[in-house]
ROGU-525999 format. One line per field, with one value per residue: residue number from 1; residue in one letter; x, y, z of N, C-alpha, C, CB in turn. Coordinates in nm, 3 decimals. Glycine has a CB too. Example, Ala and Ser with C-alpha at 12.3 -4.5 7.8 and 13.67 -1.06 7.14 Angstrom:
BEGIN
num	[1,2]
residuo	[A,S]
n_xx	[1.319,1.285]
n_yy	[-0.569,-0.225]
n_zz	[0.780,0.708]
ca_xx	[1.230,1.367]
ca_yy	[-0.450,-0.106]
ca_zz	[0.780,0.714]
c_xx	[1.320,1.290]
c_yy	[-0.330,0.003]
c_zz	[0.780,0.787]
cb_xx	[1.131,1.408]
cb_yy	[-0.447,-0.060]
cb_zz	[0.905,0.572]
END
This chain:
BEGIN
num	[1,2,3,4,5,6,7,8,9,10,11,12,13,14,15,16,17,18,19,20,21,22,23,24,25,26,27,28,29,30,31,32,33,34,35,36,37,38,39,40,41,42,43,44,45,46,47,48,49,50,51,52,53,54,55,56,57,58,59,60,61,62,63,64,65,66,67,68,69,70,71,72,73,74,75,76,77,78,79,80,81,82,83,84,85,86,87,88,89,90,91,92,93,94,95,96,97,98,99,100,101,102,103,104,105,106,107,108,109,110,111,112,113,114,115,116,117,118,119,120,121,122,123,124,125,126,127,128,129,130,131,132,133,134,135,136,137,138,139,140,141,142,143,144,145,146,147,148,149,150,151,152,153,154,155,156,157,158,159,160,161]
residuo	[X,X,X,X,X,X,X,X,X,X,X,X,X,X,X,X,X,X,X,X,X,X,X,X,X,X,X,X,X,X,X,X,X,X,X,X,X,X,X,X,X,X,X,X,X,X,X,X,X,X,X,X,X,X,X,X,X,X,X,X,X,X,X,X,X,X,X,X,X,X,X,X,X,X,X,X,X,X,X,X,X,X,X,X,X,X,X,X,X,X,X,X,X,X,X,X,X,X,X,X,X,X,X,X,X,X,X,X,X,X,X,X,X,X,X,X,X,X,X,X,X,X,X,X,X,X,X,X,X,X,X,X,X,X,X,X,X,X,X,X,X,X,X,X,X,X,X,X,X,X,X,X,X,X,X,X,X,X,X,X,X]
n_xx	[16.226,16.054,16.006,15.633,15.513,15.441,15.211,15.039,14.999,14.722,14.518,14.326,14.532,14.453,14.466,14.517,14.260,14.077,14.120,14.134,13.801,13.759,13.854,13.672,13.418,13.422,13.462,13.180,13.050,13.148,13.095,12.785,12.787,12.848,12.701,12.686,12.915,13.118,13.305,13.316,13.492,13.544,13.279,13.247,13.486,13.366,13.121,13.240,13.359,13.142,12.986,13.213,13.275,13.489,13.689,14.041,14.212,14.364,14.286,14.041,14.130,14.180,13.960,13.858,14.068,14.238,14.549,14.716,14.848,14.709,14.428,14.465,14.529,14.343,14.146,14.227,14.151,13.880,13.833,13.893,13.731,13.510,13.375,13.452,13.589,13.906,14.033,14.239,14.378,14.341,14.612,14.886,14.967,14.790,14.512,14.180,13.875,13.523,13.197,13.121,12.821,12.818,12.931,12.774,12.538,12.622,12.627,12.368,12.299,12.444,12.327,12.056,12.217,12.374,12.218,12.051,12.246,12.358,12.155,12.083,12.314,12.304,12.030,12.070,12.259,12.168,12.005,12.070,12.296,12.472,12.458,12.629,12.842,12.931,12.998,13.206,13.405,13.455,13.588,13.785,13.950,13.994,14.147,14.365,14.463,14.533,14.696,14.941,14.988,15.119,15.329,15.495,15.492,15.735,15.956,15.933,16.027,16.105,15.869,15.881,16.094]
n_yy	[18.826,18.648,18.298,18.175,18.473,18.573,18.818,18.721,18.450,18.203,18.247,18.038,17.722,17.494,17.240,17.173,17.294,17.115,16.874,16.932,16.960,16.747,16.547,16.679,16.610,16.296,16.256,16.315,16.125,15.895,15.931,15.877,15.629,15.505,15.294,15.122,14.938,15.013,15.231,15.553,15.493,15.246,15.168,15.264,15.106,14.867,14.897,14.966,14.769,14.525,14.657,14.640,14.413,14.152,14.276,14.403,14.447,14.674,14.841,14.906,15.041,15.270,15.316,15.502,15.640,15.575,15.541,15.217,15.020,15.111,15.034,14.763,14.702,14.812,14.637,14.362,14.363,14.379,14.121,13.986,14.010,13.900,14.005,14.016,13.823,13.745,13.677,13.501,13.690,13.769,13.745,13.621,13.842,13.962,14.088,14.000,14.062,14.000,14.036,13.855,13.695,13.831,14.056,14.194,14.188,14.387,14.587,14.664,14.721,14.936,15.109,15.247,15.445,15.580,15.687,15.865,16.020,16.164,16.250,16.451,16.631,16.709,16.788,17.029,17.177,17.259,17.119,17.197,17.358,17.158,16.958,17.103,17.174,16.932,16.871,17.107,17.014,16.810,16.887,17.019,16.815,16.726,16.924,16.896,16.661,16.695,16.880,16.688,16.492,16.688,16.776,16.500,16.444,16.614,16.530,16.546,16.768,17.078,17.339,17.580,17.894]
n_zz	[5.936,6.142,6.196,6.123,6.155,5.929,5.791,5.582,5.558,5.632,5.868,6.132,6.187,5.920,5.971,6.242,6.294,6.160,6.310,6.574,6.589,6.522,6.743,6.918,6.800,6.814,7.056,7.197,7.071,7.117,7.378,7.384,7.264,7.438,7.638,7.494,7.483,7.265,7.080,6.838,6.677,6.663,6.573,6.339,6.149,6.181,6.053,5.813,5.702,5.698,5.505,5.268,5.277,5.263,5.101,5.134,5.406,5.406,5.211,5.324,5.570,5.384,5.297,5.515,5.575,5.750,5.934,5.849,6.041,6.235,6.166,6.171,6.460,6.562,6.456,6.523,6.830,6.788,6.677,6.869,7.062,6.956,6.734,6.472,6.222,6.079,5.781,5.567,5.285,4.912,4.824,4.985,5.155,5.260,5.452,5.514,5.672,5.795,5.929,6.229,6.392,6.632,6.582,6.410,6.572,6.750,6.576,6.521,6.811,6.826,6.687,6.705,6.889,6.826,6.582,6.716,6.839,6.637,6.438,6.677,6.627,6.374,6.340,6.505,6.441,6.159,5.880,5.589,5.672,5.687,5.488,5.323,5.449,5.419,5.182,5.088,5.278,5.159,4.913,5.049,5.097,4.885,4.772,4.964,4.881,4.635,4.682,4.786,4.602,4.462,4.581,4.657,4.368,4.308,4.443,4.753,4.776,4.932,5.018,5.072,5.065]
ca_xx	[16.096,16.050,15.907,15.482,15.516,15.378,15.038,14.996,14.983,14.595,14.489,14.398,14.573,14.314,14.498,14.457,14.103,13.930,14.118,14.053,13.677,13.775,13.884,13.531,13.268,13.463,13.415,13.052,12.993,13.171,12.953,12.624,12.784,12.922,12.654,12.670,13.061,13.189,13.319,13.267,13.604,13.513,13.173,13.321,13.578,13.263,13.057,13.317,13.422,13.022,13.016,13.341,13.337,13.586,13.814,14.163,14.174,14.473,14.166,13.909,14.168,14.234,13.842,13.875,14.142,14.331,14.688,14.715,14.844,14.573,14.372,14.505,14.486,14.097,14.022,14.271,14.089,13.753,13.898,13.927,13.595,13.395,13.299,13.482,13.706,14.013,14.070,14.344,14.292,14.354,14.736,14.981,14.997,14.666,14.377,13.995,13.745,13.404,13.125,13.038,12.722,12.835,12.968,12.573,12.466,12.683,12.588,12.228,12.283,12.476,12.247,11.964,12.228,12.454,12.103,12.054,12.346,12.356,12.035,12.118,12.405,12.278,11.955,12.100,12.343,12.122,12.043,12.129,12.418,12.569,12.515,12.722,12.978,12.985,13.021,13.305,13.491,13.476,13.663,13.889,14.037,14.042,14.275,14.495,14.539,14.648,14.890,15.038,15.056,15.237,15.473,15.532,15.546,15.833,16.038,15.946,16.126,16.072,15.811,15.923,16.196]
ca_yy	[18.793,18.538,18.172,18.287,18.604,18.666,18.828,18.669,18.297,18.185,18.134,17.928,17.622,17.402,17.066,17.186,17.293,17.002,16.782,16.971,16.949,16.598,16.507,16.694,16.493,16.137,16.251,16.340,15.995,15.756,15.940,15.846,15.496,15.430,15.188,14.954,14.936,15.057,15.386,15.550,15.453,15.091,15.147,15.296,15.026,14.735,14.945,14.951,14.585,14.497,14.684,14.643,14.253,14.064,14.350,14.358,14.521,14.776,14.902,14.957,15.188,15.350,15.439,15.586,15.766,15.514,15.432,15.056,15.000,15.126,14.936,14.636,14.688,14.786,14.484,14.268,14.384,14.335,13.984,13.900,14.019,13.778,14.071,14.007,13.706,13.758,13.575,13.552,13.792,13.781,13.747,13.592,13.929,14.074,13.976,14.064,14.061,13.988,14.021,13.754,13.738,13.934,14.202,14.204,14.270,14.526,14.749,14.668,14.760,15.076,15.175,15.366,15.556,15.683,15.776,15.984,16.172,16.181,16.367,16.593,16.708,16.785,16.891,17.121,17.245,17.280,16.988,17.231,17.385,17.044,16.902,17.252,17.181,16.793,16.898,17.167,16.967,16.697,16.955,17.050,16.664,16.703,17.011,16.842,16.534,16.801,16.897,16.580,16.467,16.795,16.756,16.392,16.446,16.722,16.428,16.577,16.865,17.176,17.374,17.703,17.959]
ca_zz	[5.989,6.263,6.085,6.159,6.174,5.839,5.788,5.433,5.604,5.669,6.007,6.203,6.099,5.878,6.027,6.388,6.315,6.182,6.400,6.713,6.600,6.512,6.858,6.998,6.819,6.900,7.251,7.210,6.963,7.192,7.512,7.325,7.205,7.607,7.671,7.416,7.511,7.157,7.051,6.724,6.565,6.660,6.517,6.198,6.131,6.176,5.922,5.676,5.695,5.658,5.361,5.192,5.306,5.185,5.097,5.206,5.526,5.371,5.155,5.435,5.594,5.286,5.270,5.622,5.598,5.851,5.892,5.833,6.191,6.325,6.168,6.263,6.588,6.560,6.416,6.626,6.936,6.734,6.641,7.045,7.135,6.888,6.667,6.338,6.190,5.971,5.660,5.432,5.134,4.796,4.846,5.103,5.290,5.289,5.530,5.507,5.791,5.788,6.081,6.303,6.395,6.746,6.504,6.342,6.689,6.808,6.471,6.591,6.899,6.828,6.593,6.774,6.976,6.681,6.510,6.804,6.846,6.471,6.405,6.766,6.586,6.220,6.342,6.635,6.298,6.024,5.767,5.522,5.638,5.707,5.359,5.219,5.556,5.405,5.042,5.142,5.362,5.071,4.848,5.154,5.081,4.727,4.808,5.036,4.800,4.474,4.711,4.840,4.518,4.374,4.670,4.573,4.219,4.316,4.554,4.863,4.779,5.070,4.953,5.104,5.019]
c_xx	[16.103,15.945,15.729,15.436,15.453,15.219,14.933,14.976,14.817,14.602,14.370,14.430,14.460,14.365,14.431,14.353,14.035,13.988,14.074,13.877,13.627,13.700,13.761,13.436,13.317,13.452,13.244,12.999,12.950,13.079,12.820,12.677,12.847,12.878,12.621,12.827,13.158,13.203,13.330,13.366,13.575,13.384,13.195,13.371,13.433,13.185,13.130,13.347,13.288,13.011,13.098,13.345,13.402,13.752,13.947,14.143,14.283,14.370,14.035,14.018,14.181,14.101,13.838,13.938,14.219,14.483,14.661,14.726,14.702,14.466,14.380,14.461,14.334,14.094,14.083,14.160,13.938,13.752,13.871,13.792,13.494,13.345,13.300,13.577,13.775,14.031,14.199,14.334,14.365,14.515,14.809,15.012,14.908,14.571,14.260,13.947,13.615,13.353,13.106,12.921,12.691,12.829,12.813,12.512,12.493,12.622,12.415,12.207,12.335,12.416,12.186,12.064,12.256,12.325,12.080,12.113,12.380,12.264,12.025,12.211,12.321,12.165,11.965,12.214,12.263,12.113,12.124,12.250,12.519,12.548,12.603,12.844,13.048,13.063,13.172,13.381,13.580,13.623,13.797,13.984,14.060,14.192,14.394,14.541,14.601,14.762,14.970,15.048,15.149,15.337,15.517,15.567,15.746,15.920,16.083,16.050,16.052,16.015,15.827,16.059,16.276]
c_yy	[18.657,18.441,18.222,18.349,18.691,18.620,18.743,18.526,18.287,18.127,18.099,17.814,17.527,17.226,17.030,17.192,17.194,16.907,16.837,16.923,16.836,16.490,16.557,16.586,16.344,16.188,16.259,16.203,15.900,15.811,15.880,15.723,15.411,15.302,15.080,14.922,14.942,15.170,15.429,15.492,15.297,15.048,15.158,15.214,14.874,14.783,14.943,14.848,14.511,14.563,14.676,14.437,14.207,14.123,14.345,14.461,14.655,14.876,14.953,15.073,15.247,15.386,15.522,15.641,15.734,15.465,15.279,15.041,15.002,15.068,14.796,14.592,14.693,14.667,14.380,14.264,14.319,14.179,13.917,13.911,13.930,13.894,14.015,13.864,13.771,13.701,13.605,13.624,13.719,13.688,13.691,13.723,14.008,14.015,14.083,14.008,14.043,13.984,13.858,13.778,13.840,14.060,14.260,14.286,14.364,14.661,14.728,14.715,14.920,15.166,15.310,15.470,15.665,15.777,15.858,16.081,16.211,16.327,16.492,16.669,16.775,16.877,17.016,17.221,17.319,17.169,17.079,17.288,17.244,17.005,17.040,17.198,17.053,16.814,16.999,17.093,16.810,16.776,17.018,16.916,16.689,16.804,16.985,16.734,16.614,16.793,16.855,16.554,16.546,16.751,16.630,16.356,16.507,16.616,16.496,16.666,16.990,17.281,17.542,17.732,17.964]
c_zz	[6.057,6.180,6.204,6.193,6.065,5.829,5.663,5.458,5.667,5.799,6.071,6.136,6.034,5.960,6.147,6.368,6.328,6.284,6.566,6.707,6.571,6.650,6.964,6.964,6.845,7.006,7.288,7.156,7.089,7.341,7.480,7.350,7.353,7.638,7.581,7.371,7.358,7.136,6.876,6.651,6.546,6.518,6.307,6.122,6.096,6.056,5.776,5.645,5.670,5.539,5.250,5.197,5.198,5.069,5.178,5.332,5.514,5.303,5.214,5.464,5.527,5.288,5.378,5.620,5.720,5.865,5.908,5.992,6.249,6.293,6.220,6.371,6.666,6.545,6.463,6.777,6.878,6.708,6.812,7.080,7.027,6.774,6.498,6.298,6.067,5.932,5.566,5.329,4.990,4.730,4.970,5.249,5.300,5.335,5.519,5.633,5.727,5.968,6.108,6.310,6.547,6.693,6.442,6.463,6.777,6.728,6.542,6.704,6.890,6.747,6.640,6.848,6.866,6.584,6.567,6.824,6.677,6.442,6.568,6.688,6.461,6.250,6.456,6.487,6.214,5.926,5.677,5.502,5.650,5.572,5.323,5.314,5.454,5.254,5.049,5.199,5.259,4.933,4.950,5.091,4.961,4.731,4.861,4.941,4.618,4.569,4.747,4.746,4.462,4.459,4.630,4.439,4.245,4.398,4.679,4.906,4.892,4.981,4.970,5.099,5.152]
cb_xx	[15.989,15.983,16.002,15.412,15.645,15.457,15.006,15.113,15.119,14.520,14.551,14.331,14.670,14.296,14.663,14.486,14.038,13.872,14.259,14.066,13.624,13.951,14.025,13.453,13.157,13.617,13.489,13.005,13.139,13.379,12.899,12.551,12.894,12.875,12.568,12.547,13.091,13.156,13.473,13.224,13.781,13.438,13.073,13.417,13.707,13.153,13.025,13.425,13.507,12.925,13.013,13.501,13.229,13.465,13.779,14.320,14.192,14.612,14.131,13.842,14.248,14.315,13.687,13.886,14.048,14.278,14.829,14.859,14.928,14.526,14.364,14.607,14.554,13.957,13.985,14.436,14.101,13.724,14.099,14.048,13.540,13.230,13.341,13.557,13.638,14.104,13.943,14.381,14.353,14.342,14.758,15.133,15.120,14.606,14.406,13.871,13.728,13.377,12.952,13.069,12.646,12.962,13.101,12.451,12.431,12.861,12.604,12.177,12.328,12.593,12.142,11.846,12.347,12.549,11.987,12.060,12.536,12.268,11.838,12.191,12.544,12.229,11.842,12.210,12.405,12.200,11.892,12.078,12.459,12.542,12.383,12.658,12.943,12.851,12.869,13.277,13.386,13.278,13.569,13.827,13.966,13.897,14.252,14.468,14.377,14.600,14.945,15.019,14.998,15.219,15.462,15.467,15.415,15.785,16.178,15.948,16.161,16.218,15.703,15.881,16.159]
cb_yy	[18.795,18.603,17.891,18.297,18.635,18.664,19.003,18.693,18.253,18.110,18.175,17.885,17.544,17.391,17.031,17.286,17.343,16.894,16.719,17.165,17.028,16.580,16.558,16.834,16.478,16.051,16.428,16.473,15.902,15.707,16.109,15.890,15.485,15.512,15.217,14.951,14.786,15.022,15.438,15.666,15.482,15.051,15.265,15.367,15.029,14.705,15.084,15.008,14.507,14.526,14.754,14.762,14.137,13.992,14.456,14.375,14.417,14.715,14.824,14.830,15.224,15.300,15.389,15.563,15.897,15.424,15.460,14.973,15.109,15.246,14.939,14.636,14.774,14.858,14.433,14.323,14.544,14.413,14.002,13.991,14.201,13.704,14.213,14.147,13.533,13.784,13.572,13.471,14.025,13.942,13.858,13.564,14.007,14.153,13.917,13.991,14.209,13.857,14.106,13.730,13.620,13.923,14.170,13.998,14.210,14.523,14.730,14.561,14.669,15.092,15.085,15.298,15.539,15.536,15.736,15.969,16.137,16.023,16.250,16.567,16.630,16.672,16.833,17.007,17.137,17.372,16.898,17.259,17.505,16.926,16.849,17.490,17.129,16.661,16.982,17.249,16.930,16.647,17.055,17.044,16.505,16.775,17.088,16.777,16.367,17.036,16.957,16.475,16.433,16.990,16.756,16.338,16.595,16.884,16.364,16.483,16.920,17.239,17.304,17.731,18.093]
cb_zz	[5.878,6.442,6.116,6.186,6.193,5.690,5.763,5.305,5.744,5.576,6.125,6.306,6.174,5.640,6.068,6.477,6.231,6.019,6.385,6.733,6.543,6.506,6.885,6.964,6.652,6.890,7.349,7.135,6.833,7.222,7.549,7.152,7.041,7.761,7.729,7.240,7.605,7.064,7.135,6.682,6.621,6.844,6.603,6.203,6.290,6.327,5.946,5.659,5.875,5.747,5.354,5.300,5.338,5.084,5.112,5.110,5.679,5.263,5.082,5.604,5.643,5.157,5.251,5.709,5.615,5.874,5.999,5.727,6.262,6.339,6.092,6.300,6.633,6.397,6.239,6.664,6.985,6.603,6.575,7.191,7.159,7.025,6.695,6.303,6.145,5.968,5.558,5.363,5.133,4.784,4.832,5.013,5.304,5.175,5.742,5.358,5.879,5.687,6.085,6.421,6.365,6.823,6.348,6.331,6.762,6.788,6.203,6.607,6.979,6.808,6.554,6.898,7.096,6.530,6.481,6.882,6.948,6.384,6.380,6.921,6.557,6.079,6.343,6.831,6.195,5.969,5.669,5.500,5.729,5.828,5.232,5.244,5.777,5.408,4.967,5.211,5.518,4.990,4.781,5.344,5.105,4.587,4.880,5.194,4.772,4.407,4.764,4.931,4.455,4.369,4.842,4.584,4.104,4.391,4.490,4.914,4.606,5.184,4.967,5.216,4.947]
END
């Protein structure tokens, strides 16, 4: 049998899916969020660093679900534009952010749009089926993290015959 060829394999891929449907609503976000020259990942990254303040910035991406790099580089860029300042953390090799008061007025400003395309989406959805999508999709992660850990427990041994 030719490697996905068998019928007993679920399809379509769950990776491809949500990220395809990933890679739609960041295109629909950052269209709403155009004119107040931030895009949602930006917006994301400022929200978490206002809430988390004074966390290490290895720990913000870890609530997102960001590689470190990439953080970085968010909040380097955010760093140049006046939004955020980086502080030393805790430790010699860990830095925290906090808002400026630019960074204050960007979430203020991006506010009203994101509320907009926010409530177009859920209420063009369903409130209710989106809390069941949110709640589901929350157990989707729990699923994937059993099975990165089993695979990690196992030392990244090949999980197929």
């Amino acid at each position: 049998m030719k490697n996905g060829d068998s019928k007993s394999v679920p399809r379509p891929c769950v990776c491809t899916t949500i990220r395809t449907v990933s890679r739609h609503l960041a295109r629909v976000y950052d269209e709403a969020l155009q004119t107040c020259e931030l895009n949602v990942t930006q917006l994301a990254v400022l929200r978490a660093i206002d809430r988390m303040e004074g966390e290490a910035l290895s720990r913000i991406a870890d609530s997102l679900s960001m590689e470190r790099t990439s953080m970085y580089r968010a909040v380097s860029t955010m760093e140049r534009n006046g939004w955020v300042k980086v502080n030393r953390g805790k430790d010699a090799r860990s830095r925290s952010a906090v808002l400026c008061p630019t960074g204050h007025r960007m979430l203020d400003r991006a506010s009203p749009y994101w509320d907009g395309i926010q409530s177009k989406i859920v209420n063009q959805f369903g409130r209710d089926r989106w809390q069941a999508l949110v709640a589901e999709i929350q157990e989707l992660k729990k699923t994937a993290d059993i099975v990165e850990s089993e695979r990690l427990s196992q030392g990244h041994e090949e999980q197929t015959p």
